[in-house]
N, C-alpha and C positions, 0 to 999 in steps of 0.2 A: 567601459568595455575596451577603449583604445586602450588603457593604460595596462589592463591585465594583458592585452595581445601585447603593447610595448615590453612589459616585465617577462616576457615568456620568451620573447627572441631577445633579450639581453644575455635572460639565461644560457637560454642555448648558447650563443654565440660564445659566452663566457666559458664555458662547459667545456665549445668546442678548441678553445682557446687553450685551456687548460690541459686538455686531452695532445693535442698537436706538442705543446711545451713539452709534456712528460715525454712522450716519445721521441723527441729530438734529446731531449736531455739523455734517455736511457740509450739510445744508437750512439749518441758522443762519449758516452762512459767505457760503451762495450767497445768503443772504435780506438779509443785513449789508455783503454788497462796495460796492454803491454806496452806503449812507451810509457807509462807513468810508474812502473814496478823498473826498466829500464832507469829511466830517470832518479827513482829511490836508489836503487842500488847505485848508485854512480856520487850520490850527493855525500860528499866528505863534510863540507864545510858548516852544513846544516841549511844551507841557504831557500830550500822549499820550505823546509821549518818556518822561515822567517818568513817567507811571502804568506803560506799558508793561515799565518796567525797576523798580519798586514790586511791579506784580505778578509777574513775574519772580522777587525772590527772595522774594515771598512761598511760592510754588508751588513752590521750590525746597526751602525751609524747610520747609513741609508734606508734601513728597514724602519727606525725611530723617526728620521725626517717623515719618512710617508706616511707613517703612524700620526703625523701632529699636521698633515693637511697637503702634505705635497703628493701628487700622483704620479707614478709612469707609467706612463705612455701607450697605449695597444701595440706599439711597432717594439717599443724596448723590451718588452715582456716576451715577442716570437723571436727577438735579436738574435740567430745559433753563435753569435762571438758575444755577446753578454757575459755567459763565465769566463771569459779570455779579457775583460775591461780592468783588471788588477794590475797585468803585464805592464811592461813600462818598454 
């Protein structure tokens, strides 16, 4: 009985998790569009191109680590600077 109540507030919690992430993500998207059409139109050199495909396989790379046993974290997952960890 405990463990069905355990597995039900993981969920949720998880749920709730997931829920809070999407809406921070799509508020940061909507609050970023125009400097980021800004920013395109300005890039001669190609240099977003390059980060863009940089972080790419870094997220790629870090998606397989976690796939073969390594986890993050409940704080790195709400992190709102997480998409900004590429920057240098």
């Amino acid at each position: 009985m405990q463990t069905l109540a355990v597995d039900i507030a993981s969920t949720f919690i998880d749920d709730a998790a997931a829920l809070v992430s999407g809406f921070g993500r799509a508020v940061l998207r909507l609050a970023m569009a125009p400097i980021d059409r800004i920013a395109n139109s300005c890039d001669i050199a190609g240099v977003l191109a390059e980060r863009r495909a940089t972080f790419r396989m870094w997220r790629t790379s870090r998606t397989r680590a976690r796939h073969e046993g390594r986890r993050v974290s409940l704080l790195g997952r709400l992190n709102p600077f997480r998409h900004l960890a590429h920057l240098t």
